[in-house]
PLY file of the C-alpha trace (Angstrom):
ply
format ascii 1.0
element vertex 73
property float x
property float y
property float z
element edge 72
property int vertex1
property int vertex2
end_header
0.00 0.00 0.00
1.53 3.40 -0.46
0.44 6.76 2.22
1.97 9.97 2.24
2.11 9.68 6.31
4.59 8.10 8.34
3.59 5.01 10.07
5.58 3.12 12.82
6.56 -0.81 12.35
4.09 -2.88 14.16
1.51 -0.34 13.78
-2.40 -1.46 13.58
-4.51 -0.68 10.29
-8.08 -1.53 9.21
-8.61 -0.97 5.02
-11.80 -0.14 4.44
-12.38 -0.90 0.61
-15.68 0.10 -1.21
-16.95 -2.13 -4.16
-18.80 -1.85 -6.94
-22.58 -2.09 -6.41
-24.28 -5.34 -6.56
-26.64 -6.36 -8.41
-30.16 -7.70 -7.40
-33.30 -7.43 -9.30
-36.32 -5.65 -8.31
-33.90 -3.43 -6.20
-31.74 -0.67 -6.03
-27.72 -1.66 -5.61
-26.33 -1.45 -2.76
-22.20 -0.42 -2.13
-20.83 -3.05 0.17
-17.61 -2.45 1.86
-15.56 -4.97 2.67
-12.81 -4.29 5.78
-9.15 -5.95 6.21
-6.84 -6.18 9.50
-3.34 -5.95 8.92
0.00 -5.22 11.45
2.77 -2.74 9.51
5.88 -5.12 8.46
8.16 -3.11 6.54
8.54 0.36 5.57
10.20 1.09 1.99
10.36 4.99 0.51
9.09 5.71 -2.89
9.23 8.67 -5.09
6.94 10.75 -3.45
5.35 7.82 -0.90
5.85 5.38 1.76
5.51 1.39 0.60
4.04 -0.29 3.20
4.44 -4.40 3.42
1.36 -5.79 5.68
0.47 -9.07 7.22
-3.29 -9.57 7.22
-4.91 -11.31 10.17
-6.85 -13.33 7.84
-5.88 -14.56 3.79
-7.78 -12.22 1.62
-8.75 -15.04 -0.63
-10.91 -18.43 0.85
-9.05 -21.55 0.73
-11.93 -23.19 -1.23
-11.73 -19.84 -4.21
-7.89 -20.16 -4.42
-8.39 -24.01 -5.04
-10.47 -23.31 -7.67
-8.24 -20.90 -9.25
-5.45 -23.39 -8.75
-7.57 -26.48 -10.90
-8.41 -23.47 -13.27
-4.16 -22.68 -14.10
0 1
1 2
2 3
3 4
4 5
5 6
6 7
7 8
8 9
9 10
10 11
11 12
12 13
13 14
14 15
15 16
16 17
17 18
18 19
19 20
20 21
21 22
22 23
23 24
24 25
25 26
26 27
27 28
28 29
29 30
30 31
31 32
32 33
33 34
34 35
35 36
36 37
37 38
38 39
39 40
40 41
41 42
42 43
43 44
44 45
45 46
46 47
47 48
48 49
49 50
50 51
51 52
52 53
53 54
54 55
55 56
56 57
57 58
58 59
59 60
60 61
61 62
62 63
63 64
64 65
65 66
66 67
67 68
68 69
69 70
70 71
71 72
């Protein structure tokens, strides 16, 4: 992820990250937002940024999507 703000190693970050709306018939679309815990592992300056490495507290992708992505390849 790159930030314009310094952030201490170890530090404690929620992503918030809309999506697109869903569709459903016979209603109007909703935006969901889906959220993501992560701890600050490594620190790396860019041009005009901060590259941040995180560890999520849980995989982004479900073990039963990446093994059908994996039968898919």
């Amino acid at each position: 992820m790159a930030i314009q703000r310094h952030l201490p190693p170890g530090a404690k970050i929620m992503l918030e990250i809309p999506s697109a709306p869903a569709s459903t018939q016979n209603k109007v679309p909703r935006r969901v937002k889906q959220s993501f815990s992560a701890k600050l592992v490594r620190v790396t300056n860019g041009d005009h940024c901060k590259l941040l490495g995180l560890k999520f507290q849980r995989p982004l992708i479900p073990r039963t999507v990446k093994r059908k992505i994996a039968s898919t390849v």
